[in-house]
Backbone as CSV, one residue per row, in Angstrom:
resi,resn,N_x,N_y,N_z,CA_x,CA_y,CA_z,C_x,C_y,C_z
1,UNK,-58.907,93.948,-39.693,-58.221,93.019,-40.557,-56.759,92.929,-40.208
2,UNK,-56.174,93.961,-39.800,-54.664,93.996,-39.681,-54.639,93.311,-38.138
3,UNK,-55.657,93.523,-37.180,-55.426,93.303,-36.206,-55.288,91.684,-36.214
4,UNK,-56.352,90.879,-36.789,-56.290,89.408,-36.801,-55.102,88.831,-37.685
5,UNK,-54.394,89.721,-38.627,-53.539,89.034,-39.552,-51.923,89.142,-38.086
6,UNK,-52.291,90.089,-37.467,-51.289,90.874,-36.330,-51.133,89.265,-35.772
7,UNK,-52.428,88.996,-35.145,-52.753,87.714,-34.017,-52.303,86.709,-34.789
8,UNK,-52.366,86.395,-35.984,-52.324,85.283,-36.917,-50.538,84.826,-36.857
9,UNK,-49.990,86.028,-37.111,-48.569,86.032,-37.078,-47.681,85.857,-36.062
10,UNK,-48.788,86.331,-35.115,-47.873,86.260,-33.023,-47.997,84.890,-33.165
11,UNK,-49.247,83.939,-32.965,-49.590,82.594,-33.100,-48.737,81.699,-33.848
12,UNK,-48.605,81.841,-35.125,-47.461,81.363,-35.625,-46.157,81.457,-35.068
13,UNK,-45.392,82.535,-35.028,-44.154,82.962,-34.282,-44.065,82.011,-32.891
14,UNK,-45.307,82.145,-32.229,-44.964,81.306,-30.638,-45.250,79.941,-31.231
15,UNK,-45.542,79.232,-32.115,-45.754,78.109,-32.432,-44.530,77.458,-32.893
16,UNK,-43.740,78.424,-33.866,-42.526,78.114,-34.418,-41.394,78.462,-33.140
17,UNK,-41.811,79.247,-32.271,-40.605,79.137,-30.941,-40.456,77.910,-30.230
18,UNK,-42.260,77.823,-30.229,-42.136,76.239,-29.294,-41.867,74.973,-29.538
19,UNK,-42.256,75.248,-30.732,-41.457,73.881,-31.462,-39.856,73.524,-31.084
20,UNK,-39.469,74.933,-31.424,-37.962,74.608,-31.727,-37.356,74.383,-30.349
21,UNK,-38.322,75.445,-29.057,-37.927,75.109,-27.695,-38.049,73.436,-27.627
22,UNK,-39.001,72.877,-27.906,-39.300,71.279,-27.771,-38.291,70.351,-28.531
23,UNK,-37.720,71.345,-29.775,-37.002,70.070,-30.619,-35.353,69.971,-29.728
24,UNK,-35.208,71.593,-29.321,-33.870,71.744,-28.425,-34.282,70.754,-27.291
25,UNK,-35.161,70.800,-26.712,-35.112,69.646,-25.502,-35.242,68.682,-25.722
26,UNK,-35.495,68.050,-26.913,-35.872,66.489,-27.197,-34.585,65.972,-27.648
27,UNK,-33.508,66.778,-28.642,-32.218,66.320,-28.580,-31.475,66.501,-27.342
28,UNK,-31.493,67.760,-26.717,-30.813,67.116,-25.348,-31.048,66.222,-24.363
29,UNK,-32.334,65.744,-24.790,-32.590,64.609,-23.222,-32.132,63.793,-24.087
30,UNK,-32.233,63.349,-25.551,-31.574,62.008,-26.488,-30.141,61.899,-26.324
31,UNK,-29.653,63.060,-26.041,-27.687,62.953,-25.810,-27.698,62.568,-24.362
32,UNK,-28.520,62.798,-23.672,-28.285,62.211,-22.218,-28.273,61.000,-21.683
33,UNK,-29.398,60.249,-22.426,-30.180,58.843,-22.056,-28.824,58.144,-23.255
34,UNK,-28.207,58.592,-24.357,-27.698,57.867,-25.161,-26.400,57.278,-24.154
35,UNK,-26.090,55.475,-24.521,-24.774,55.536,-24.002,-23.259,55.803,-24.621
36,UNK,-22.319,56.106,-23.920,-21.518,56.754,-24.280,-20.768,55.757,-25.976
37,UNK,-20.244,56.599,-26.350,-19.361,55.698,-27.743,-18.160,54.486,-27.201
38,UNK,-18.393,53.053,-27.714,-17.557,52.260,-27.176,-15.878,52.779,-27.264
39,UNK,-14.758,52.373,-26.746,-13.935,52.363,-27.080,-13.179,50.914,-27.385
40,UNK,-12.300,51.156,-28.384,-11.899,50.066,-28.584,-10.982,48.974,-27.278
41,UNK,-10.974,48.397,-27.451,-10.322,47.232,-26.055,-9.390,47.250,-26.844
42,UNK,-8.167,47.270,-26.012,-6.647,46.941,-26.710,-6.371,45.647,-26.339
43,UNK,-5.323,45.810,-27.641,-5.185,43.890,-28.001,-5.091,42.947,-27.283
44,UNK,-5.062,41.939,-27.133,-4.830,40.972,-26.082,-3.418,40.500,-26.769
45,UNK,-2.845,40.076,-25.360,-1.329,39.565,-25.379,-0.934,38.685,-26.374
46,UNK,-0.301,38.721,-27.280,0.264,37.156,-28.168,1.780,36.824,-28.449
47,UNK,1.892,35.864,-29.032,3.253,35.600,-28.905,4.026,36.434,-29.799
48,UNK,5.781,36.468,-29.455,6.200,37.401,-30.540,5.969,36.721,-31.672
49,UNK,5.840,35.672,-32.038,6.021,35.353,-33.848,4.843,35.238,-34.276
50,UNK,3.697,35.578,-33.668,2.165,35.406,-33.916,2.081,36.872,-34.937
51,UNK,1.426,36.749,-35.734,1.089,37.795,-36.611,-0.380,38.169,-36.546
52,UNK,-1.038,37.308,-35.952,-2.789,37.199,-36.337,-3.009,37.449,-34.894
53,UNK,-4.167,38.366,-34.839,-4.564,38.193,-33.405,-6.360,37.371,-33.485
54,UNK,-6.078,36.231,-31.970,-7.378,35.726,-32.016,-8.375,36.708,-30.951
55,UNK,-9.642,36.599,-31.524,-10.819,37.243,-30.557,-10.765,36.368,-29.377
56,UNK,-11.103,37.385,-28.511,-11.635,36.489,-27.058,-12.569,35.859,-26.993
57,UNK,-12.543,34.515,-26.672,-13.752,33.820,-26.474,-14.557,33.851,-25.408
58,UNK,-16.022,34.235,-25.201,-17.083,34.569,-24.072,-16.762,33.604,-23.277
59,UNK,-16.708,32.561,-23.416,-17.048,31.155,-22.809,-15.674,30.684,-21.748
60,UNK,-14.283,31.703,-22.434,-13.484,31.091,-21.800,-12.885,31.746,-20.517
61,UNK,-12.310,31.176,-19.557,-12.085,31.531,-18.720,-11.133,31.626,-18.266
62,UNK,-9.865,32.426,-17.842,-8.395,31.747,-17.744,-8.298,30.609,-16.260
63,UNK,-8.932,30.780,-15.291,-8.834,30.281,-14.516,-9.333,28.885,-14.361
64,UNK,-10.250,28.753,-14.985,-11.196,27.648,-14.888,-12.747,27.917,-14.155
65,UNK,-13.682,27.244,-14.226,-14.720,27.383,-13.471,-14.445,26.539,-12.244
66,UNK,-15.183,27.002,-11.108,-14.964,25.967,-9.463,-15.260,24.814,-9.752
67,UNK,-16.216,24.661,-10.744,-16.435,22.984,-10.204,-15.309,22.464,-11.011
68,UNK,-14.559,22.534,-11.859,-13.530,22.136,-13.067,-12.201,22.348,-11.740
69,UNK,-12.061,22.583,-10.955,-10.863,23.323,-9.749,-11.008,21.837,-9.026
70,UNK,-12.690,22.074,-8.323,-12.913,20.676,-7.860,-12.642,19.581,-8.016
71,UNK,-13.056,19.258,-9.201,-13.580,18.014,-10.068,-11.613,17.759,-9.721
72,UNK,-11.096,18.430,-10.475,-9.451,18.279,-10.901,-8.793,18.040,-8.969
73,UNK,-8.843,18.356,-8.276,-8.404,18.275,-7.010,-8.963,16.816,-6.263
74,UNK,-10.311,16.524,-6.839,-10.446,15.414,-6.539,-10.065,14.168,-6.744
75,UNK,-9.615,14.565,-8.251,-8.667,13.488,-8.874,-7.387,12.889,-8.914
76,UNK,-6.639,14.493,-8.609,-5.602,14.525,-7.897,-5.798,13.436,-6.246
77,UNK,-6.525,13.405,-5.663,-6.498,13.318,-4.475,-6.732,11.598,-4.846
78,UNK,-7.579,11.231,-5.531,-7.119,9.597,-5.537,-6.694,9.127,-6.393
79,UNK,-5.790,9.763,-7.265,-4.731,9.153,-7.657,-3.332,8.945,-6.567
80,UNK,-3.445,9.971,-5.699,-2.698,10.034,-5.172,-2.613,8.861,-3.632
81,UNK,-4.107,9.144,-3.631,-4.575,7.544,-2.688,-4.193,6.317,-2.827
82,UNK,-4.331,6.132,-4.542,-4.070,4.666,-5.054,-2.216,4.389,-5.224
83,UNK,-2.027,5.777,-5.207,-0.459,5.275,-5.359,0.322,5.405,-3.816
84,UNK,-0.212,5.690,-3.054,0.133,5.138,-1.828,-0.275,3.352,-1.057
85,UNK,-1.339,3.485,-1.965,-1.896,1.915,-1.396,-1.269,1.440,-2.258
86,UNK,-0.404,1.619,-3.106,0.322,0.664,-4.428,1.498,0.577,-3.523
87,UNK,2.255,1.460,-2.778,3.413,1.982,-2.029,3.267,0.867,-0.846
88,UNK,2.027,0.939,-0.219,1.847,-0.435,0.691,1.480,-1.502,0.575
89,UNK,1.414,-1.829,-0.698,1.442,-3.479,-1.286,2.724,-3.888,-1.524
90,UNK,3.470,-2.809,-2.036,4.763,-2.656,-1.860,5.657,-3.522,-1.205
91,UNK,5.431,-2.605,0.043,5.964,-2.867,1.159,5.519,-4.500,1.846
92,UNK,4.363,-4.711,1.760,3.952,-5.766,2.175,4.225,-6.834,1.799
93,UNK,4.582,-6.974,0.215,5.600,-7.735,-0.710,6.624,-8.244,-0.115
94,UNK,7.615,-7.118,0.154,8.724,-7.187,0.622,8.673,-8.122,2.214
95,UNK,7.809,-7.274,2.992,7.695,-8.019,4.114,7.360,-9.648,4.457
96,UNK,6.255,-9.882,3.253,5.947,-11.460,3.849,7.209,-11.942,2.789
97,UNK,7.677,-11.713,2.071,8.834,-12.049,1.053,10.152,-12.624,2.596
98,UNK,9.970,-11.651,2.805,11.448,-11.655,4.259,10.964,-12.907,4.684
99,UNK,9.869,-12.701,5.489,9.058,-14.056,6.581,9.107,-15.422,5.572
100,UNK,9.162,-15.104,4.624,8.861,-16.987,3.789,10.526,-17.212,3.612
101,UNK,11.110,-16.269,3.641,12.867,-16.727,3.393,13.096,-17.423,4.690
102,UNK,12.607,-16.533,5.586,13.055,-17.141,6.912,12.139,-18.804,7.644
103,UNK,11.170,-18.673,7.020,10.633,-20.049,7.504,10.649,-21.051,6.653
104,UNK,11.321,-20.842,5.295,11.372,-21.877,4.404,13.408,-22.246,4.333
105,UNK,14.002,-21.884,4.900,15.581,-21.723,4.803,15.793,-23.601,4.797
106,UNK,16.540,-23.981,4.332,16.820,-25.171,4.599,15.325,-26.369,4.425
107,UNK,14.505,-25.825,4.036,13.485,-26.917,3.632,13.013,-27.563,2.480
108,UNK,12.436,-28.477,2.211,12.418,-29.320,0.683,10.626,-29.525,0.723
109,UNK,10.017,-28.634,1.482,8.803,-28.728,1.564,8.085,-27.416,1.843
110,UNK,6.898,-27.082,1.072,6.252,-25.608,1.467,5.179,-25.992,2.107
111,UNK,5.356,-25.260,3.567,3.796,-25.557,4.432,2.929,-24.702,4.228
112,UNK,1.778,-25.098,4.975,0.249,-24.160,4.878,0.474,-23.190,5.248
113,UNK,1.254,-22.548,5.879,1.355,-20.992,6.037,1.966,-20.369,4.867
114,UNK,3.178,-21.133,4.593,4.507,-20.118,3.579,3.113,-20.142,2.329
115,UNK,2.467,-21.132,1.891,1.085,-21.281,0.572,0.415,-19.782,0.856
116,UNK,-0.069,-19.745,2.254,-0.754,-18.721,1.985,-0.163,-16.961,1.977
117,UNK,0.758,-17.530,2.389,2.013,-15.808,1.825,2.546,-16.119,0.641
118,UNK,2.609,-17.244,0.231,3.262,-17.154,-1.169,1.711,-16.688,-2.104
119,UNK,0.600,-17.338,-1.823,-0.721,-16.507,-2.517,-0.702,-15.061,-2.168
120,UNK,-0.634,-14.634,-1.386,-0.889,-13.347,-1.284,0.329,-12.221,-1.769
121,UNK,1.132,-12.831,-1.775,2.415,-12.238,-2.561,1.971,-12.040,-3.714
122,UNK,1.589,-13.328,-4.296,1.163,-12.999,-5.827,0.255,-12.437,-6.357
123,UNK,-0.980,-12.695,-5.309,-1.803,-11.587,-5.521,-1.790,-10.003,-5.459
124,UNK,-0.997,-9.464,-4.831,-0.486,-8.325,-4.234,0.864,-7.796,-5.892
125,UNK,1.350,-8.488,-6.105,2.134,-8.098,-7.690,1.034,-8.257,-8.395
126,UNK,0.370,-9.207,-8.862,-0.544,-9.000,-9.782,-1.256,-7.268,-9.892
127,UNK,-1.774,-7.093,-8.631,-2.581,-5.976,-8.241,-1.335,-4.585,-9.150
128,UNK,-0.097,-5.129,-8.513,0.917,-3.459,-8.694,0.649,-3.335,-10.058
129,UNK,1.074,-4.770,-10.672,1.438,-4.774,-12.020,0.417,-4.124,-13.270
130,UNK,-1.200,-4.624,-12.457,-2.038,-3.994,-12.996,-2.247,-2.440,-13.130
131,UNK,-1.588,-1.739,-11.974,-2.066,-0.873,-11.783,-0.844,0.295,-12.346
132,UNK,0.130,-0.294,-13.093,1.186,0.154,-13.329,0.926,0.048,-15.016
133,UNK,0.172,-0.554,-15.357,-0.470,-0.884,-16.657,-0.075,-2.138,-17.383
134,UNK,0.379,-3.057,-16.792,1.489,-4.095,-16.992,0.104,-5.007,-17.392
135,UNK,0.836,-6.336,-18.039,-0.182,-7.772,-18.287,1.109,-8.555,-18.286
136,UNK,0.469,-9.899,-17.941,1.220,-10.997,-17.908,2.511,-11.354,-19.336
137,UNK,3.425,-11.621,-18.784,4.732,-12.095,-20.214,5.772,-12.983,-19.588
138,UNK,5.888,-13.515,-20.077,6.961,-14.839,-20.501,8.041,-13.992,-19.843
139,UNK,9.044,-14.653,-19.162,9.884,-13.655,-18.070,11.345,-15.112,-18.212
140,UNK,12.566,-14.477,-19.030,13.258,-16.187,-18.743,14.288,-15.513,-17.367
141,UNK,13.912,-16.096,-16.651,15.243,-15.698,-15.398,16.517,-16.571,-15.582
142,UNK,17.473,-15.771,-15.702,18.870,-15.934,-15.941,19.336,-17.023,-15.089
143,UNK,19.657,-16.916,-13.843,20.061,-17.205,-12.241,19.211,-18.618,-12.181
144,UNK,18.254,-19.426,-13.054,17.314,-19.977,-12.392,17.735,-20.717,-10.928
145,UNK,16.782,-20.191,-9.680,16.919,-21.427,-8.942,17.135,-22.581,-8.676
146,UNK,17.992,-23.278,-8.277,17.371,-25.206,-7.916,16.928,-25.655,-7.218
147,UNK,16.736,-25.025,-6.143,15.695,-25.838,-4.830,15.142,-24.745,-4.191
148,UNK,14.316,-25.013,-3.469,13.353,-24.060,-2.642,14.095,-22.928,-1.947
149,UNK,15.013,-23.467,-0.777,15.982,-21.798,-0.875,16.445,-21.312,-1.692
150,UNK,17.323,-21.262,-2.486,17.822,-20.434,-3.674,16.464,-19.603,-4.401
151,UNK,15.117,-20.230,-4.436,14.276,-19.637,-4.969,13.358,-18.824,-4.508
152,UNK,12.929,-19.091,-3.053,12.800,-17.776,-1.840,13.906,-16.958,-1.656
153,UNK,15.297,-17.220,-1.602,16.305,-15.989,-1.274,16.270,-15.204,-2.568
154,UNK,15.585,-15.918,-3.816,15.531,-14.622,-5.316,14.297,-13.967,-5.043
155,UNK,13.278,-14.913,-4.527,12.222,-14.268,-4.242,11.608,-12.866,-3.216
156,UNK,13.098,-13.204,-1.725,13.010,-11.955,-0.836,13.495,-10.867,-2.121
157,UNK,14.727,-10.919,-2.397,15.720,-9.847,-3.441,14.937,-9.355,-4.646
158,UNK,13.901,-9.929,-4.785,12.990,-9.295,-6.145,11.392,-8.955,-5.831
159,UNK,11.232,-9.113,-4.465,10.350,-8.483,-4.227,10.801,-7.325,-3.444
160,UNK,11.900,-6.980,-2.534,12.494,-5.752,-2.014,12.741,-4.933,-3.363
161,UNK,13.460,-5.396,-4.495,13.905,-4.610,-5.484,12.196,-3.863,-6.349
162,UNK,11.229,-4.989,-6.599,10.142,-3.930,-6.659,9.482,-3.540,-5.909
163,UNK,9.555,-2.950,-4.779,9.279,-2.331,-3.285,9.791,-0.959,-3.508
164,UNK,11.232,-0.757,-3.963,11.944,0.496,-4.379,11.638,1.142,-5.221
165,UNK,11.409,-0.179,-6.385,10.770,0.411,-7.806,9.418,1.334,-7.374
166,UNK,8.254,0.684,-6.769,7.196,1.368,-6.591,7.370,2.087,-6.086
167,UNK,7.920,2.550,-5.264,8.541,3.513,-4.218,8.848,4.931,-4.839
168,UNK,9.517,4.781,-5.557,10.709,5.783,-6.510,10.088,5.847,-7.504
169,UNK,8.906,5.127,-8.010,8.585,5.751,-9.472,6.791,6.546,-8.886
170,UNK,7.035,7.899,-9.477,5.603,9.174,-9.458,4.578,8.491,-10.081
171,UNK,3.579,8.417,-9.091,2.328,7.916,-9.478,1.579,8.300,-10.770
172,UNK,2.464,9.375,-11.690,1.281,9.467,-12.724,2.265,8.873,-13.921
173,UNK,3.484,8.428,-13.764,4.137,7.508,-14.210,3.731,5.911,-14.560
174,UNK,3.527,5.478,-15.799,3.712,4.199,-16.142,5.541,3.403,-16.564
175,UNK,5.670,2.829,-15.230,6.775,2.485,-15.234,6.822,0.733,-15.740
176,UNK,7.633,0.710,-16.868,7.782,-0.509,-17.658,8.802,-1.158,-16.558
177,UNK,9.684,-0.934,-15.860,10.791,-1.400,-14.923,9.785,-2.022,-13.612
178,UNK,8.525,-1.614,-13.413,7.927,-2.231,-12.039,7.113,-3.048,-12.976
179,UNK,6.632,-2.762,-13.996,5.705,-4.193,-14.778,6.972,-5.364,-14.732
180,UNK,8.280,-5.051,-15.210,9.241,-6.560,-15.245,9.551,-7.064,-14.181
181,UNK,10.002,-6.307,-13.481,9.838,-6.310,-11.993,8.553,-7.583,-11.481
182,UNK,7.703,-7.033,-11.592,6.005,-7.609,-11.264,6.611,-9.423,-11.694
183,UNK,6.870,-9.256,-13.421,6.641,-9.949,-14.107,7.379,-11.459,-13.583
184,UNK,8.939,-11.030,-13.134,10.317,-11.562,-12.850,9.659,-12.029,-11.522
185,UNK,9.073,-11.291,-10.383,8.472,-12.045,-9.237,7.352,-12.834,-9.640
186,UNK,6.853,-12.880,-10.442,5.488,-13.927,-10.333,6.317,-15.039,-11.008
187,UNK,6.997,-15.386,-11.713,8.079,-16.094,-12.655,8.337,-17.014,-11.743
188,UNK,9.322,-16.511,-10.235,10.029,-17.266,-9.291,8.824,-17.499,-8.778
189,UNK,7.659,-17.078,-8.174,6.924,-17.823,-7.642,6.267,-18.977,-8.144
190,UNK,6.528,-18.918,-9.373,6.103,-20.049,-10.225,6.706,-21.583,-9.990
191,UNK,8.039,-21.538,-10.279,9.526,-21.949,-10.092,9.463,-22.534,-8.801
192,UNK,9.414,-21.460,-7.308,9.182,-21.980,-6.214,8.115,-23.432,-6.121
193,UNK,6.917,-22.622,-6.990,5.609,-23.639,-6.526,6.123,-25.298,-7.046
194,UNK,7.216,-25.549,-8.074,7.636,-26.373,-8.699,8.792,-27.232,-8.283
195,UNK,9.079,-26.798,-7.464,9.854,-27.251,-6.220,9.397,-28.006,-5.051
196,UNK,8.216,-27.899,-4.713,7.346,-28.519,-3.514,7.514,-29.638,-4.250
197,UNK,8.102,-30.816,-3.274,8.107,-32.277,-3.500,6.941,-33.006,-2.358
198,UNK,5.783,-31.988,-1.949,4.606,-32.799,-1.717,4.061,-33.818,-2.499
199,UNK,3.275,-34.764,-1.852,2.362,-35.348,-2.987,1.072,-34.328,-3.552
């Protein structure tokens, strides 16, 4: 009897060892596999008179995403296109402007050539004016012309003068001085056309 109560008690004893051997290893493999305790992230930068701090947003990015880098460089790139081709309408203004002073000097008549530089002149301001954000307006010119030279020699001098304008004003600029500009040359070409004593 003593001997089995003996066995009864060893049995127990190694039962209650092994347990506790098993419960010691089951919390230490749980502290192992656990991950460590967060730490807090220190604040993000704000202004001195800011009192509140905002959370970071997941979504945002300081840099931008590539295609937003892209997209923006591309835009850059033809705006910057169009205000060079604005720069050489410009110029081209100015140029057939010169050529109609010089082949109309002393004449009381506009031929088939000076017609078709005086169209394309105007077409060519129209274009700036548009693109400068301008629309058509009532323009009273001071100086008015009286005959066909006086009104090509305003016409070279105000198409060179918005040649500079486009020139000198930054393409992401809406310049009200190249819309009057625009406005003041289509005016005299008007004026000019009113002068032809064709039939």
């Amino acid at each position: 009897m003593k001997k089995t109560t003996l066995n009864r008690v060893q049995i127990c004893a190694r039962f209650v060892l092994v347990s506790c051997a098993l419960f010691v290893l089951a919390v230490s493999v749980a502290a192992q596999t656990q991950p460590p305790p967060k730490t807090p992230l220190p604040p993000r930068a704000q202004d001195p008179g800011s009192s509140t701090q905002t959370p970071p947003n997941k979504d945002e990015s300081p840099l931008g995403s590539f295609e937003e880098e892209i997209r923006a460089k591309r835009a850059i790139k033809a705006a910057e296109k169009d205000h060079q081709e604005n720069v050489h309408r410009a110029h081209e203004i100015a140029d057939l402007a010169k050529d109609l002073q010089k082949t109309l000097k002393e004449k009381s008549t506009i031929d088939h050539d000076s017609i078709k530089k005086l169209d394309r002149i105007e077409k060519l301001t129209k274009k700036i004016r548009s693109e400068a954000g301008g629309e058509e307006e009532e323009v009273d010119i001071i100086d008015r012309p009286a005959n066909i030279t006086a009104a090509v020699g305003q016409i070279a001098d105000s198409a060179e003068s918005l040649s500079k304008a486009v020139e000198n004003t930054p393409r992401q600029v809406v310049s009200a001085s190249v819309i009057g500009k625009a406005n003041v040359l289509l005016q005299l070409i008007r004026l000019l056309r009113a002068f032809d004593s064709r039939p």
